[in-house]
C-alpha positions in Angstrom: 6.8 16.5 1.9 9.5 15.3 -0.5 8.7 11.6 1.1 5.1 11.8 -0.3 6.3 12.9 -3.5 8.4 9.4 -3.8 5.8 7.5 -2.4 3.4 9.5 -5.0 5.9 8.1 -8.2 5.5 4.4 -6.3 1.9 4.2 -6.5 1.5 5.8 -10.0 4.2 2.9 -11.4 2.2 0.4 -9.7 -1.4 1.3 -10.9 -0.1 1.6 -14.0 1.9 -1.5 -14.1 -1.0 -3.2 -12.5 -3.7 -2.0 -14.8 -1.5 -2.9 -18.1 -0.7 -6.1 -17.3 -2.8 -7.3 -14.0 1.2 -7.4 -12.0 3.0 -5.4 -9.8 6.0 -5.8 -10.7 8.8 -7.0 -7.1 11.4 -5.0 -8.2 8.8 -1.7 -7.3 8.0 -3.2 -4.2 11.7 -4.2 -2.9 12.6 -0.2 -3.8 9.6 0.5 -1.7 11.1 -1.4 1.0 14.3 -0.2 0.8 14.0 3.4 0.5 11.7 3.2 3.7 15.0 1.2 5.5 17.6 3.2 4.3 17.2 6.6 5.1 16.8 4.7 8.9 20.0 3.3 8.9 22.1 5.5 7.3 20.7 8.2 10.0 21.7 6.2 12.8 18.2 5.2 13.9 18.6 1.6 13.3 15.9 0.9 15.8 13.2 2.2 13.5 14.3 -0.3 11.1 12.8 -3.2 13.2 9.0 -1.7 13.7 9.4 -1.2 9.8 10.2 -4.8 9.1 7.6 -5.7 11.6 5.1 -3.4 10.0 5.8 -5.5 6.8 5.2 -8.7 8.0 2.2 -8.1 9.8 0.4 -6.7 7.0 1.9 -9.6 4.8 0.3 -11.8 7.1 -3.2 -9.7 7.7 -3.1 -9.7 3.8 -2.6 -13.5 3.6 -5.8 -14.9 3.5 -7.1 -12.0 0.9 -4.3 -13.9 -1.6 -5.0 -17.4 -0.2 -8.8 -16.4 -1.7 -7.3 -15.4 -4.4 -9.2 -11.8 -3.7 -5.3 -10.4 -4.3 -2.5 -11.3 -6.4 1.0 -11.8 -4.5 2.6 -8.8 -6.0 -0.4 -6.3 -3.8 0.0 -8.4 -1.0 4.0 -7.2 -1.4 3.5 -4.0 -2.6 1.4 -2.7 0.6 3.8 -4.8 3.0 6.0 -2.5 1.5 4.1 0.5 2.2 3.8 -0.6 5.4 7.3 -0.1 6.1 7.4 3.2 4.6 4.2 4.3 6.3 4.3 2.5 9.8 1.7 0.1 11.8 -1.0 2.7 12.1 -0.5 4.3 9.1 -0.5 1.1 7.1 -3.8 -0.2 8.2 -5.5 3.1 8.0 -4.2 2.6 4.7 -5.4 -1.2 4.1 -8.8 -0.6 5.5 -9.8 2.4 3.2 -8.6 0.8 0.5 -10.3 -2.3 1.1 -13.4 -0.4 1.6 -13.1 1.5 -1.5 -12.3 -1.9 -3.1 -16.2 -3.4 -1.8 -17.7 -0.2 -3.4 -15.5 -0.4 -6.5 -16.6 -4.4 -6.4 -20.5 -3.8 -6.2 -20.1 -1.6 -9.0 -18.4 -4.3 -11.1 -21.0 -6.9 -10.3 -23.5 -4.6 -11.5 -21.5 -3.9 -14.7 -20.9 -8.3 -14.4 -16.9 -7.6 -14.6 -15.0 -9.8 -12.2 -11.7 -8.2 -11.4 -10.2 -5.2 -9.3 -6.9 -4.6 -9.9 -6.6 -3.8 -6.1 -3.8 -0.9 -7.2 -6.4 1.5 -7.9 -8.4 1.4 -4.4 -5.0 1.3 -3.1 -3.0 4.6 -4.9 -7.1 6.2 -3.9 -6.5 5.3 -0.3 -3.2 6.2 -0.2 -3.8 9.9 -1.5 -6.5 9.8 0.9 -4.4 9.0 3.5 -1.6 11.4 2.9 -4.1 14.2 2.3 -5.1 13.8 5.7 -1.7 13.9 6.9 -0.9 16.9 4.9 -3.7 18.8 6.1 -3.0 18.3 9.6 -5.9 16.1 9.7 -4.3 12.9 11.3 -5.9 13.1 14.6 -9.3 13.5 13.8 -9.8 11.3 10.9 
């Protein structure tokens, strides 16, 4: 439980950061990173830490086009590969896809409204409580 609480302070300093200023900052995303490496190593399970890194790149990489489109500023793209780590593979993409889903919604209302930007932190920190809900409830399975 204490592990979502962290995680819980991470995505509230990046929504906020992201809606003040439109960045997320790397210094939030590298802490990310690390705290989901450390505990790892320093428990002896050094072979979690490779599916973490390789969690990281792959949803870099899945993430890539999104911020070649410019649909995503760099700092998101590093922020969830970060979340990735913490979260794992299935986790992470549970993760991307109901945030990017709750982005399309978000971005159909902004059309509507004729704004052009989502700061992709706020479907993200939605997905994420989403996600961890389900966890917490024992939901994981089924959903």
């Amino acid at each position: 439980m204490t592990q979502y609480i962290f995680l819980s302070v991470f995505l509230l300093a990046a929504l906020i950061t992201d809606l003040r200023s439109g960045r997320i900052p790397d210094v939030l995303s590298l802490t990310v990173l690390l705290l989901a490496l450390i505990p790892r190593l320093v428990s002896g399970n050094a072979k979690e830490v490779i599916p973490c890194i390789l969690t990281a790149a792959l949803l870099m990489i899945s993430m890539l086009p999104l911020f070649m489109l410019r649909a995503l500023g760099g700092g998101d793209v590093k922020f969830c590969a970060a979340l990735g780590a913490w979260l794992g593979l299935r986790e992470a993409y549970l993760l991307l896809f109901t945030a990017l889903v709750i982005a399309a919604a978000m971005g159909l209302v902004l059309i509507a409204r004729k704004k052009r930007y989502i700061r992709f932190a706020v479907p993200l920190t939605v997905a994420a409580v989403v996600r961890v809900g389900i966890t917490v409830l024992g939901l994981k399975g089924i959903l």
